[in-house]
C-alpha positions in Angstrom: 17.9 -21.0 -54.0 18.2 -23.1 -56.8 15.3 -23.6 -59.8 14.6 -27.0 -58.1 14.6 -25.9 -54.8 12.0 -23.4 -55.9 9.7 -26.1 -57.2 9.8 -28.0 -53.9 8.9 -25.0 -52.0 5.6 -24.5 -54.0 4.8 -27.8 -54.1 5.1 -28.1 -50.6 3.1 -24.7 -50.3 0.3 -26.0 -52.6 0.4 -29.2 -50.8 -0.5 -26.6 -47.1 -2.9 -24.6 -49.0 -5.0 -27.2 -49.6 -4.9 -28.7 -45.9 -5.9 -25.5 -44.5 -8.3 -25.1 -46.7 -9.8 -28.3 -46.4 -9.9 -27.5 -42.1 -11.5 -24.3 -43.0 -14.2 -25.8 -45.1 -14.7 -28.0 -42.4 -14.1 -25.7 -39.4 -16.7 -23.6 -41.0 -19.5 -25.7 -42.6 -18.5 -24.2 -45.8 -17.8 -25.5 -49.2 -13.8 -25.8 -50.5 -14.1 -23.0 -53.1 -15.8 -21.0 -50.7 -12.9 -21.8 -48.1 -10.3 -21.4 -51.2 -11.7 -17.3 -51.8 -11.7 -16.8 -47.6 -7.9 -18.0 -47.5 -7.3 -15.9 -50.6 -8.2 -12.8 -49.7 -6.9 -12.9 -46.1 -3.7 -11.2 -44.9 -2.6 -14.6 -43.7 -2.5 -15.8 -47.5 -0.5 -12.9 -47.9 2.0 -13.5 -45.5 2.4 -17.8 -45.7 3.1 -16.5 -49.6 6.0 -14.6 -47.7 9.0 -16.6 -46.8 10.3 -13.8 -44.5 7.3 -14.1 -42.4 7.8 -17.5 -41.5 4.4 -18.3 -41.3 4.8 -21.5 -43.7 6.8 -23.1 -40.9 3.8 -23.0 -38.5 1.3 -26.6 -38.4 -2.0 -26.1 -40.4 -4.1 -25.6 -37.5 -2.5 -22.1 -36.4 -2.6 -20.6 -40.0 -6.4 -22.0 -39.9 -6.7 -20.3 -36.5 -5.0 -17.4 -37.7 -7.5 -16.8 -40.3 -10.4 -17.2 -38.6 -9.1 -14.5 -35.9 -8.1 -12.3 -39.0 -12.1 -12.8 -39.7 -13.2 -11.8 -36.2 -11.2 -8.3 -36.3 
């Protein structure tokens, strides 16, 4: 992968941080930062931040739902 094809990919991965974390604030009632820590210090942060996973080519709502099951476990 090339330097600017790097870039992309964490722009695009910013850009999908901050819509899930925008439908988790909202999901939850809570404020973004507060959203921001939750996805954070999830697994699921862990693994979207892993290409090999795959999990960055699933919609917003299923990492969202994701972590909220993550929470319920």
């Amino acid at each position: 992968m090339t330097n600017k094809q790097q870039i992309v990919r964490q722009i695009l991965l910013w850009q999908q941080i901050g819509c899930i974390v925008v439908a988790l604030a909202n999901k939850l009632g809570i404020t973004y930062k507060k959203a921001l820590d939750l996805f954070y210090s999830s697994r699921t942060s862990e693994r979207l931040h892993d290409e090999r996973s795959g999990l960055y080519l699933m919609s917003d709502g299923y990492i969202v739902d994701e972590v909220l099951m993550e929470q319920h476990n």
